[in-house]
C-alpha positions as CSV (number, residue, x, y, z in Angstrom):
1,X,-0.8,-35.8,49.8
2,X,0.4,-32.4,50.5
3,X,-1.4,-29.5,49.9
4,X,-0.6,-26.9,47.4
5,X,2.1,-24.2,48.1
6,X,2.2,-20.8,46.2
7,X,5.5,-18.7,46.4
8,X,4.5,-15.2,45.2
9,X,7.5,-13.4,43.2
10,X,7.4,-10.0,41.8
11,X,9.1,-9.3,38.3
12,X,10.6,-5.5,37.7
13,X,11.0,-4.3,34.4
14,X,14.8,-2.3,34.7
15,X,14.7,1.3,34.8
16,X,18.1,1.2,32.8
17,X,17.8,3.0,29.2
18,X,21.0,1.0,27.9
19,X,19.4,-2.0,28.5
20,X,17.0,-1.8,25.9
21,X,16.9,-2.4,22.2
22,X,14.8,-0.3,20.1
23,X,12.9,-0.2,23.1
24,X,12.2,-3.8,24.2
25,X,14.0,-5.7,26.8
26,X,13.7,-9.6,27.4
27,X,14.6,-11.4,30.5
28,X,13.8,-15.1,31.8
29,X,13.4,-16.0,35.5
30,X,13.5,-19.8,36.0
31,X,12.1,-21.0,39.8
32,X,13.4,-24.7,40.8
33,X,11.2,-26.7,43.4
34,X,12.8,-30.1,45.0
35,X,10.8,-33.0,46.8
36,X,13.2,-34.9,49.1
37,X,13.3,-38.2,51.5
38,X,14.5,-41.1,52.2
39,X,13.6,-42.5,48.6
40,X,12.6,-39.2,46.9
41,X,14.9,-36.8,45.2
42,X,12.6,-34.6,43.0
43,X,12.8,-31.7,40.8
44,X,11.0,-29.3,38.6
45,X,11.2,-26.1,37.0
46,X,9.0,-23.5,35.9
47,X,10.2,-20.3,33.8
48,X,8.5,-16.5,33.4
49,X,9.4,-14.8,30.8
50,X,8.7,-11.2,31.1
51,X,8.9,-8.8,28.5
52,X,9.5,-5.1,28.7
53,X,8.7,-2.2,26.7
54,X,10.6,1.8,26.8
55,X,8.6,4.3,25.2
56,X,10.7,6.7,22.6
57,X,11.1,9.9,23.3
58,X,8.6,11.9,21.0
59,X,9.6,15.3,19.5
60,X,7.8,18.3,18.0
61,X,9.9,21.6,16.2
62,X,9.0,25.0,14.9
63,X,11.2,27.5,12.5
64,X,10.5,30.8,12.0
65,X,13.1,32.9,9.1
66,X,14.0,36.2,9.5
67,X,15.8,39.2,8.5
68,X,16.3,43.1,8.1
69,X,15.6,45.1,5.3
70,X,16.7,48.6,5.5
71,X,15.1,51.2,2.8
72,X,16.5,54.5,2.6
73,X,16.2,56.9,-0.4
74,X,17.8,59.7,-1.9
75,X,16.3,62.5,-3.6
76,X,18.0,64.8,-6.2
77,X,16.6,68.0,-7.9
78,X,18.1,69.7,-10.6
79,X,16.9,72.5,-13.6
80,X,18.4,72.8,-16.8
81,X,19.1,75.4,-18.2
82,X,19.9,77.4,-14.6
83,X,19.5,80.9,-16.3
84,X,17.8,82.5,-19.0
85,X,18.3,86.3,-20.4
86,X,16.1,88.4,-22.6
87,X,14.5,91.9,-23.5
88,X,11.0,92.9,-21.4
89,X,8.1,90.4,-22.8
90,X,10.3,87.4,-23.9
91,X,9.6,83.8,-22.3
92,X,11.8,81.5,-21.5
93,X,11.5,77.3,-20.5
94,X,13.6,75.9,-17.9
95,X,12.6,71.7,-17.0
96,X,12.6,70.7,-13.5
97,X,13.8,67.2,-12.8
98,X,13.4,64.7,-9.8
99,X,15.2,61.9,-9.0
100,X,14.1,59.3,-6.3
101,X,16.5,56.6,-5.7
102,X,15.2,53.8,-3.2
103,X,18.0,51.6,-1.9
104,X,17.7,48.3,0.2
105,X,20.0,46.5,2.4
106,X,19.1,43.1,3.4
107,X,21.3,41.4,6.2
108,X,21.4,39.3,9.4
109,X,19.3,36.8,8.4
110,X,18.9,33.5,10.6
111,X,16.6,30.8,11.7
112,X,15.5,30.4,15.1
113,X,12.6,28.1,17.3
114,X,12.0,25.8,20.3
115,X,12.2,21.6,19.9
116,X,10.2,20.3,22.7
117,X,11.4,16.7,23.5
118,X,8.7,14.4,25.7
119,X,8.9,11.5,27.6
120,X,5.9,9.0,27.9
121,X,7.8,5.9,29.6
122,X,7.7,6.3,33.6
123,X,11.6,6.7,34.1
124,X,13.5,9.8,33.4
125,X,15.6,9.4,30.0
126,X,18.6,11.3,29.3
127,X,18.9,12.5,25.7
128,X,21.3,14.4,23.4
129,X,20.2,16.7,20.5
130,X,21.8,18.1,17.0
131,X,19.9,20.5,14.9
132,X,20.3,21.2,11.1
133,X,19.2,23.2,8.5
134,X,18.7,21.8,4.7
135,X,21.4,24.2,3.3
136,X,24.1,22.5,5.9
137,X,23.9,24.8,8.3
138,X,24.4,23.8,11.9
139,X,22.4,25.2,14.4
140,X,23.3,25.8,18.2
141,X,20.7,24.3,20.9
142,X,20.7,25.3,24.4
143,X,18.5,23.0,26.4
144,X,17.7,23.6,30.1
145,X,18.4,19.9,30.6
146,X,19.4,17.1,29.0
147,X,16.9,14.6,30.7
148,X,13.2,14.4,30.1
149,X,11.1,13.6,33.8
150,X,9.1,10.5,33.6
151,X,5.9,11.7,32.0
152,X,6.8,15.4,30.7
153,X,9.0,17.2,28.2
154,X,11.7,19.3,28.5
155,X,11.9,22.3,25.7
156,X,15.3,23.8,24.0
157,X,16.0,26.7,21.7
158,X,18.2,27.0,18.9
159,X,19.3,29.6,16.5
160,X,21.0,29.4,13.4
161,X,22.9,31.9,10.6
162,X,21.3,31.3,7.3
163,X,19.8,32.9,4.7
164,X,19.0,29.7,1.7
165,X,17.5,27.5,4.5
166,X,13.8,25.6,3.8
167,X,13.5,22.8,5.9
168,X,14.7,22.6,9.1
169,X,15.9,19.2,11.2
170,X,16.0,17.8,14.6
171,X,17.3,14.8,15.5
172,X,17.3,13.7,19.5
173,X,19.4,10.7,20.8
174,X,18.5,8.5,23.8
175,X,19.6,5.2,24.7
176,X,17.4,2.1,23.9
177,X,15.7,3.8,21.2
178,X,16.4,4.6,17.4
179,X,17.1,8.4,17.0
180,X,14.1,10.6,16.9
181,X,13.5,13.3,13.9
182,X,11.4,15.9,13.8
183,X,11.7,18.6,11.2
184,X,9.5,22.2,10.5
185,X,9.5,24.2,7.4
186,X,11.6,27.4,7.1
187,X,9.6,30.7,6.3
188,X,10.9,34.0,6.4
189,X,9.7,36.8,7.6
190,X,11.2,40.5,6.9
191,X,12.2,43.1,9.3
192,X,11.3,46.7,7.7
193,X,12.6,50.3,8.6
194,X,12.0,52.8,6.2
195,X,9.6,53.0,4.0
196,X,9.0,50.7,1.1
197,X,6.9,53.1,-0.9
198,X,6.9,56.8,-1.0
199,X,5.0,59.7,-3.0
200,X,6.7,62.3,-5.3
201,X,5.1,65.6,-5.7
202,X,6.9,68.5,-7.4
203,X,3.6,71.6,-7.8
């Protein structure tokens, strides 16, 4: 009888994104052992099956509104009547009037904030990202890269021209995975010059 013989083989999950659905990838290995002789002619088979796993990419957003309000205001005196005559002793009544006007200008609003995009599986993934705003607007990202490192994350910027916007929207593309979303609430936040209240005095 012959003794045992082991035949160690090591399986390797592939670091290839595309080859992955919704993060799971299945392949078979199937090892073959013959016994031959004169009057032998053997064969069996054994099969592995391994199974492998790519973490999604994870993502996290913030939006932060803003906008400028300008106040200026106007003031305007005036007395009615402008001249009086009379003999010595007589009094007259002229009435002074004010007139503040406040005006406000409110413009260049927009939406801006940072999408950080991390990667938990240990191979680099590439990734593509779109960003939206609930009103339709379309926001531009600039990204320092478009591929997450093995085990860290990789944050972009985007900014957007919008002044209706509440919810804001990230969506972040990678192959072997379902997109990614990851949306923030949109709050604004005003920009003042001038003065929003004032005090009139007339002694």
């Amino acid at each position: 009888t012959a003794p045992p013989v082991s035949f160690p083989e090591m399986f390797t999950c592939p670091s290839d994104p595309s080859k992955y659905i919704d993060g799971k990838h299945q392949f078979t290995e199937t090892n073959t052992a013959t016994l031959k002789g004169a009057n032998t002619n053997l064969e069996k088979s054994a099969t592995v099956t391994v199974n492998c796993t790519l973490p999604a990419l994870t993502a996290t957003k913030t939006a932060n509104g803003s906008f400028d309000r300008k106040i200026t205001w106007d003031l305007k005196k005036s007395v009615a009547p402008t001249s009086h005559s009379g003999l010595a002793g007589d009094s007259f009544t002229s009435t002074w009037n004010v007139d503040a006007t406040k005006s406000v200008v409110e413009d260049n609003y927009k939406v801006t904030g940072k999408i950080t995009i991390s990667n938990d599986a240990a191979i680099d993934q590439t990734f593509s990202v779109s960003d939206k705003l609930d009103d339709g607007t379309v926001a531009s990202v600039d990204c320092p890269s478009l591929t997450v490192p093995a085990k860290d994350s990789v944050e972009c910027s985007y900014t957007a021209s919008s002044k209706d916007a509440t919810k804001n929207t990230a969506t972040i593309s990678a192959p072997g995975n379902a997109d990614v979303v990851a949306t923030a609430d949109v709050t604004y936040t005003a920009n003042v010059t001038g003065d929003d209240k004032v005090t009139l005095a007339d002694p």
